[in-house]
N, C-alpha and C positions, 0 to 999 in steps of 0.2 A: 373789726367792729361791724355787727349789723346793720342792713340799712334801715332806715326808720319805715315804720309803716305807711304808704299812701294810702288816704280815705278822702270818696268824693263823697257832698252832702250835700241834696237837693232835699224838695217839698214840693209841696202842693199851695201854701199855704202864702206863698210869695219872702223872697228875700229879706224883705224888712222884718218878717212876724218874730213874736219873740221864740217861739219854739226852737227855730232852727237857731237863733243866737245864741238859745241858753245850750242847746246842741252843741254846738262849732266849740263853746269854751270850754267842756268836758272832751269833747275826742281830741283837741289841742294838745291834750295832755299826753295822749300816747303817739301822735301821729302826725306829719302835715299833712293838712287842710285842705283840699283844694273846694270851693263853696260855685257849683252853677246852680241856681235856681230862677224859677218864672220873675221876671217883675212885678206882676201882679194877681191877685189873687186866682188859683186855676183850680180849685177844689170838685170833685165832683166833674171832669174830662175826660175820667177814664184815662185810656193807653192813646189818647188821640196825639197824633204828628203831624205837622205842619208840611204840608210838600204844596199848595200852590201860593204861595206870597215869601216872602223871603224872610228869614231871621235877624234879627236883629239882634246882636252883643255892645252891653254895655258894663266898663267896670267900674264898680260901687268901692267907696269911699265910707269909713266909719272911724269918728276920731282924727283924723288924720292917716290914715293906713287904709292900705289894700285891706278889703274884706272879701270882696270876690265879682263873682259874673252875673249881673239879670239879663237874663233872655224873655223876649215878647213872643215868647211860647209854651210849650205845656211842660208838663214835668217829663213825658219822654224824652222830647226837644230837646230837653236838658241834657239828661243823662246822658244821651248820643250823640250830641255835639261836645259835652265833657272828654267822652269817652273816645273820639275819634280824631277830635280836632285843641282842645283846647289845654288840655294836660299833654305832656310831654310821654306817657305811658300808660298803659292800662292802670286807676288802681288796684292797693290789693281788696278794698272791700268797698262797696256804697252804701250809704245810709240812707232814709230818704225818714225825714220829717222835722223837728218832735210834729204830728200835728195837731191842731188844735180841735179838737174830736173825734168821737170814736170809728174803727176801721172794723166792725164785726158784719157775721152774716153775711147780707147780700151787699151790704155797702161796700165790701173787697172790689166787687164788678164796677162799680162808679169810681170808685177812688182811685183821685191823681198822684195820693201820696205812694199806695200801693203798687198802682201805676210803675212811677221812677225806680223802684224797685225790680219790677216786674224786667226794664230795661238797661237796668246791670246785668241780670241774669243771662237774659239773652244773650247779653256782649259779654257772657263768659267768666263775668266777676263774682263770685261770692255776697248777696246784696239783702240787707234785711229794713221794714217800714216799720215806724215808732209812732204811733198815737197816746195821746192821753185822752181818756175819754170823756171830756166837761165841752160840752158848748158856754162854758159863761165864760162873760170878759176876763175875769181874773182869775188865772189858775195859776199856780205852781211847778214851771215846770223840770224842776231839779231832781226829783227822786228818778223821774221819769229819763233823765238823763244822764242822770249817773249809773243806773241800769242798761242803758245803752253803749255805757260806755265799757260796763263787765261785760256784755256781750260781745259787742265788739272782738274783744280777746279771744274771747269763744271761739266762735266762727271762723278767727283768722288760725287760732291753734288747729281746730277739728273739723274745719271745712263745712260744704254742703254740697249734697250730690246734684248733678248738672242737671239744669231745670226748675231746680228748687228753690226758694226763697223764706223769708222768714216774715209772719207778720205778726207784729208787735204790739197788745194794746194793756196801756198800764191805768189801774182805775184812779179816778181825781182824787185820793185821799191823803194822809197825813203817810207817812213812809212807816211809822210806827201801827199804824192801822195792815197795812199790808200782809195777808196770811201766807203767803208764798207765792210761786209759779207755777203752773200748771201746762203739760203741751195739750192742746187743743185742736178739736175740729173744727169746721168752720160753721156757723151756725144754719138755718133753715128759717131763722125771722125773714122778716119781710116789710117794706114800707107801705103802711096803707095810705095811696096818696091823692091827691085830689086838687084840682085847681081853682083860686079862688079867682073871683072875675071881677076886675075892679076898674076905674074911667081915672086917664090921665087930664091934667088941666085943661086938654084940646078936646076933650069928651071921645077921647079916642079909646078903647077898650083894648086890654092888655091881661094878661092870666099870671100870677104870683102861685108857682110848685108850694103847698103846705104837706102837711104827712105824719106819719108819730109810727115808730115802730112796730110791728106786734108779734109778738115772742111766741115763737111754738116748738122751744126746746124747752126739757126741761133735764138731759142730761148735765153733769158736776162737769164734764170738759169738752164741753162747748165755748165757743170763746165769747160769747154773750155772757153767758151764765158764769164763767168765773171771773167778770167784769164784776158783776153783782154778788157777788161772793167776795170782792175784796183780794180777787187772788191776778196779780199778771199772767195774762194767755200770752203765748208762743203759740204758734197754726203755721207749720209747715205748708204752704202751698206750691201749684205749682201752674204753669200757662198754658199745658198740653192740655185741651177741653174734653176731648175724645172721652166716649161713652164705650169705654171698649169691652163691658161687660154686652152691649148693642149690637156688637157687629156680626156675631154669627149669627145669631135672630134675623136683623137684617139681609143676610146672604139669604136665606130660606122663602124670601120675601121674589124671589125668580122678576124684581121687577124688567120689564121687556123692554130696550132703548125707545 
């Protein structure tokens, strides 16, 4: 007999949110579970790690039953304390979300959901990030997850080349609205952002980040634009930053120690 699949499933989003619950009860199906995620909401951290204060493990309780691990740290945190200390093996793939808005553009560089993904990879696991793309309270998030969970299979039959990762954004609609999947690049928007300055009850003065996207793609497989299209992006990315179309340019550059 086979052994069964190992799948770790973190976020950004924090442990309670519903994304990763409606997550956890579709990969169930093919796999055991193992669940580390932040305590509390870490969205928007980026690949940040925690190295001067200590971690903090606690296990969470849902129903009566083991659900899994909150850590009071970031979705890296997670992933690498999952992956070295708190599973008993590497698993064979990680997930990181559903999360509750979208991962396109330049929001890849901020995001913690991405992030945890980003930190499978590293540790050598096969590891793909799931958004749905709706900031409103109430979304839906089953089509989105059960797409996750054919992928899943994917991945685990057909791998991914080292370094690589998979990021996932499925748009807020009805599953029947859905025009297909598209692979995609990652987009070239941008957040125009601005801080708004406002006085706490001490008359003390504090700064609220506001922003709105502004789109300056308008290629069909951009993963923005087949958000808006109705169509699920896949965007192969990857962590090596390097400009390496730059570096001969720069050797010519003779600069002097």
């Amino acid at each position: 007999m086979s052994k069964k699949l190992s799948i770790l499933i973190s976020n950004d989003d924090g442990i309670f949110s519903e994304g990763i619950a409606t997550l956890i009860r579709e990969i169930k199906a093919i796999a055991d579970v193992t669940v580390v995620a932040p305590e509390t909401q870490q969205s928007a951290v980026g690949h940040a790690i925690t190295v001067h204060r200590p971690l903090r493990v606690r296990e969470v309780q849902k129903e009566g039953a083991f659900f899994g691990y909150a850590v009071d740290g970031t979705p890296a945190d997670c992933v690498k304390l999952a992956t070295r200390h708190l599973m008993p093996s590497k698993p064979d793939l990680v997930i990181s979300g559903i999360n509750h808005g979208s991962n396109t553009a330049i929001s890849v560089i901020y995001s913690g959901t991405v992030s945890a993904a980003t930190e499978g990879t590293i540790l050598g696991v096969p590891s793909f990030a799931v958004s749905l793309t709706s900031f409103e309270s109430n979304v839906d998030y089953s089509y989105a997850a059960r797409f996750a969970r054919r992928l899943a299979l994917t991945v685990i039959e057909r791998g991914l080349p080292n370094g690589t990762l998979l990021n996932v954004n499925v748009p807020p609609v009805p599953e029947e609205q859905i025009r297909g999947v598209v692979i995609t690049k990652q987009g070239k928007s941008i957040w125009n952002d601005e801080f708004e300055a406002r006085r706490d009850p001490g008359n003390r003065q504090y700064f609220w980040l506001k922003g709105e996207l502004v789109e300056l793609d308008n290629e069909e497989d951009i993963d923005q634009r087949a958000i808006l299209n109705n169509m699920v992006s896949i965007t192969p990315i990857q962590y090596d930053l390097t400009n390496y179309a730059l570096i001969a340019p720069l050797r010519e550059w003779n600069i002097a120690p």
